[in-house]
C-alpha positions as CSV (number, residue, x, y, z in Angstrom):
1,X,-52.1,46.4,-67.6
2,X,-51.2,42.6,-66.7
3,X,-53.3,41.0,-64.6
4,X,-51.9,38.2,-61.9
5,X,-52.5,35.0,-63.1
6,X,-54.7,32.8,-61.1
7,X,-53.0,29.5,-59.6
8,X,-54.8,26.6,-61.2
9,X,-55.8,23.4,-59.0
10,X,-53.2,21.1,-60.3
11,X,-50.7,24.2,-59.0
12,X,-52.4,24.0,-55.6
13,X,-52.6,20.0,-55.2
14,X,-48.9,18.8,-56.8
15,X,-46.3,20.5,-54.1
16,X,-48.9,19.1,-51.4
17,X,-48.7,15.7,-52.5
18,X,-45.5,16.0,-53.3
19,X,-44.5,16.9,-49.6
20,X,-47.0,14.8,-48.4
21,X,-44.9,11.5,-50.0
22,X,-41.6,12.6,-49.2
23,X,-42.3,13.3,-45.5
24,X,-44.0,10.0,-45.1
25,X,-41.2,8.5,-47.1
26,X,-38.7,10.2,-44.4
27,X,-40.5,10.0,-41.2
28,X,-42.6,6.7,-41.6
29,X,-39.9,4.4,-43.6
30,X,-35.9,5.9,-43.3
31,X,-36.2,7.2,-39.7
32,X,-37.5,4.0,-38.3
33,X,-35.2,1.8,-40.7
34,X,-32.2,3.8,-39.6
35,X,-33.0,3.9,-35.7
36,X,-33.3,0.2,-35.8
37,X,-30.4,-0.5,-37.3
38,X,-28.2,1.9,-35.1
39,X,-30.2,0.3,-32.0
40,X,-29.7,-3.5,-33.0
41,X,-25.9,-2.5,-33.8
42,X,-25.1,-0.8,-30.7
43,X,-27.2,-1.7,-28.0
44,X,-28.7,-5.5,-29.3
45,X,-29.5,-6.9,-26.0
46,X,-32.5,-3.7,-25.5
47,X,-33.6,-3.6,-29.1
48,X,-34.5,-7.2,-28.7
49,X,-36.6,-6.5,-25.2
50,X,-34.1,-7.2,-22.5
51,X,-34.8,-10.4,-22.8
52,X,-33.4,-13.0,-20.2
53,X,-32.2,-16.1,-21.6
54,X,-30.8,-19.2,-19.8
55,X,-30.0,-22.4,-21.9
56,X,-32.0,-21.1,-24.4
57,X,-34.9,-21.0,-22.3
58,X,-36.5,-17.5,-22.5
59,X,-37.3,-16.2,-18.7
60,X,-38.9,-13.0,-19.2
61,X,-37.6,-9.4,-19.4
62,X,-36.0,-6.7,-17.2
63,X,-38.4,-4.3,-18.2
64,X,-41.5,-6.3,-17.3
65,X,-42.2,-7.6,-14.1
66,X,-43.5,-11.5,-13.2
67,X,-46.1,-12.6,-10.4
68,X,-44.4,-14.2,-7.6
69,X,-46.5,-15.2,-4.6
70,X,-44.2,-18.2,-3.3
71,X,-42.7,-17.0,-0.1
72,X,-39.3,-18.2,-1.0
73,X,-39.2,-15.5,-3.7
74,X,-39.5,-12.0,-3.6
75,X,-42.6,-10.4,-4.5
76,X,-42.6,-7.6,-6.5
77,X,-45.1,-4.8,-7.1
78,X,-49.2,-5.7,-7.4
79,X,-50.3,-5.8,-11.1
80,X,-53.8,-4.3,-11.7
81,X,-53.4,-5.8,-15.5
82,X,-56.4,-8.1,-16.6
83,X,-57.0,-10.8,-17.4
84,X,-53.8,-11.6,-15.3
85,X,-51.3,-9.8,-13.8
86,X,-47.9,-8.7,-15.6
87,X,-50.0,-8.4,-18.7
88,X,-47.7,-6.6,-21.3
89,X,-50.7,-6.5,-23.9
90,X,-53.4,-3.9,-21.6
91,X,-50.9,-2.4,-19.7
92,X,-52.5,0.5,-17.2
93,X,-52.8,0.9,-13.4
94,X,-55.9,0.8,-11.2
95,X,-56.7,4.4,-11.2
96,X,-58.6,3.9,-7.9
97,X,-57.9,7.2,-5.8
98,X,-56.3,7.1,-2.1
99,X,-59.7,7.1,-0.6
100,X,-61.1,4.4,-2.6
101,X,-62.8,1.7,-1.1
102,X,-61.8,-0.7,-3.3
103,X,-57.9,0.5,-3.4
104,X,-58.3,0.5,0.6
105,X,-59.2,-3.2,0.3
106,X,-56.7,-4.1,-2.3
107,X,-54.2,-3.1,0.1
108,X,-55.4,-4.8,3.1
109,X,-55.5,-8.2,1.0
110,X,-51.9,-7.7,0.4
111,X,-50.8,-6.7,3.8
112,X,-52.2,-10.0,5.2
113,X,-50.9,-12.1,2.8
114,X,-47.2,-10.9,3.4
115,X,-48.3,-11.4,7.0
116,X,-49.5,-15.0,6.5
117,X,-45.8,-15.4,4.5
118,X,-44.1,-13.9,7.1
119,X,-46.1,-14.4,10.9
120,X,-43.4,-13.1,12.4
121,X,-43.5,-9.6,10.3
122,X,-45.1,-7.0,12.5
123,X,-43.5,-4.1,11.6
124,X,-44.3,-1.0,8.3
125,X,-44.4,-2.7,5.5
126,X,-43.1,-0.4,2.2
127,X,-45.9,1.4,0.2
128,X,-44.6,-0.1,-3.4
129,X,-44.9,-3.5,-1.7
130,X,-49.2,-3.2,-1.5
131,X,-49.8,-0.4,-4.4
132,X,-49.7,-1.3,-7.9
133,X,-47.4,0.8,-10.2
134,X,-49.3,3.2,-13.1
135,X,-47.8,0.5,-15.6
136,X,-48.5,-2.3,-14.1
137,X,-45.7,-3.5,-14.7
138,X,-43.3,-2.4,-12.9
139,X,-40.0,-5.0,-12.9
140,X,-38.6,-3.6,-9.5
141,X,-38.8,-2.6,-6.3
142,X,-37.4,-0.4,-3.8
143,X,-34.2,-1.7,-1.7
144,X,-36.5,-1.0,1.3
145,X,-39.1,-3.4,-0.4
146,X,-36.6,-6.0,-1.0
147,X,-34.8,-5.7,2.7
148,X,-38.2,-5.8,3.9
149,X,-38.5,-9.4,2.7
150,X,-35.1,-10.7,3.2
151,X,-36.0,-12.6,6.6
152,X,-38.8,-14.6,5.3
153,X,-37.0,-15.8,2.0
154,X,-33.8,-16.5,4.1
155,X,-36.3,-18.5,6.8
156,X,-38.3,-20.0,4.1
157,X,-34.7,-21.2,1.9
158,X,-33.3,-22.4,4.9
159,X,-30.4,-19.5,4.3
160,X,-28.7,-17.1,6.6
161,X,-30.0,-14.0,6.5
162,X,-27.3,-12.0,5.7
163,X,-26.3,-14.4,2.5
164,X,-29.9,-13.2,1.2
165,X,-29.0,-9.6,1.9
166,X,-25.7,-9.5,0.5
167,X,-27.5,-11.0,-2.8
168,X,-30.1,-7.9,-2.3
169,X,-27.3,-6.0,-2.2
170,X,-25.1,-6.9,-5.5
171,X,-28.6,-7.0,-7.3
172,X,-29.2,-3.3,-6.2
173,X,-28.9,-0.4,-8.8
174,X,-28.3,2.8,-7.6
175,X,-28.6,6.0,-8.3
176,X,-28.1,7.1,-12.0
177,X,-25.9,10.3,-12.3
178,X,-25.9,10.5,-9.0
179,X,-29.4,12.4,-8.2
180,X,-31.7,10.8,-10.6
181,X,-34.4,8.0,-9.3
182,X,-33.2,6.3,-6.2
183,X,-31.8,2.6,-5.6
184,X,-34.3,-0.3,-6.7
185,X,-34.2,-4.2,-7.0
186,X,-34.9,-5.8,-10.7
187,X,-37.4,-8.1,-8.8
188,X,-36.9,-11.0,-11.6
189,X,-33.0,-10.7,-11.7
190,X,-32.9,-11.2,-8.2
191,X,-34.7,-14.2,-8.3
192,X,-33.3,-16.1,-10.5
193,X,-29.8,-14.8,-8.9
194,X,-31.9,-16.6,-5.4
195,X,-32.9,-19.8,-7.1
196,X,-28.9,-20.6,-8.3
197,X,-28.4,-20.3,-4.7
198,X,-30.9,-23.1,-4.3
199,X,-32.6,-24.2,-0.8
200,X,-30.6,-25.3,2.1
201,X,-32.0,-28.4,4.3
């Protein structure tokens, strides 16, 4: 009568390890190697951060947003990021609930100061315009969050209104595919698009 043979440890441990090392090989070296390379070859300008570049002076990126509280620019989204706002490194939003005091406050304190920026302002101002995105760094706003502010950049530039809003409105992105997201303002694009318009005296 034969009798099975019993598997020995070295049995046991060698395909293990063996898997183990060629899965790590595949998955923690090739993949990435290979997805870099296809990402720097076909689409350079996102591998490298969608950076913005001007004279060889590096701007920021249109995937993170910048604090701008001059009432000649638009503002985007609050930033709950410490120690600063916009902070790419401790990205994370304020998790304060709707019926948080301190959220209730945080929104007060940016209603007046769009008010103080804009006396003249009385009417709803858009939610994303006092609320801080999940992120915290959100790069854009809605196009009723940048029409909202057109009058007081236009006022403050010494501009005609409707030159502002016809740059709000080649900045816009709409809809992608046609029913996914909605149309939003790259806050840090548009901007920079402002300040080449300069200020009129």
């Amino acid at each position: 009568m034969n009798v099975p043979a019993t598997p020995t440890t070295e049995g046991f441990w060698r395909p293990m390890i063996s898997l183990f090392l060629l899965l790590s090989l595949l998955a923690g070296l090739c993949y990435p190697l290979l997805m870099t390379a296809l990402a720097e070859t076909f689409f350079p300008a996102q591998a490298a951060g969608s950076l913005i570049d001007r004279h060889g002076q590096l701007l920021g990126s249109r995937l993170i947003g910048q604090n701008f509280s001059d009432p000649g620019h638009f503002w985007g989204r609050l930033s709950s990021t410490s120690p600063m706002a916009y902070n790419a490194s401790s990205s994370g939003g304020s998790n304060f609930g709707p019926l948080n005091p301190a959220l209730l406050a945080a929104v007060r304190l940016r209603i007046q100061a769009l008010q103080a920026a804009d006396p003249g302002h009385r009417g709803p101002i858009p939610v994303d315009l006092v609320t801080a995105s999940a992120s915290g760094l959100d790069p854009e706003i809605s196009l009723a969050a940048a029409d909202d502010q057109v009058a007081r950049v236009a006022r403050v530039r010494h501009l005609p209104p409707m030159q502002v809003q016809q740059l709000v409105d080649r900045q816009t992105r709409g809809i992608w595919l046609g029913f996914l997201g909605e149309p939003r303002v790259n806050v840090l694009q548009l901007n920079l698009a402002l300040d080449r318009l300069g200020y009129e005296r």
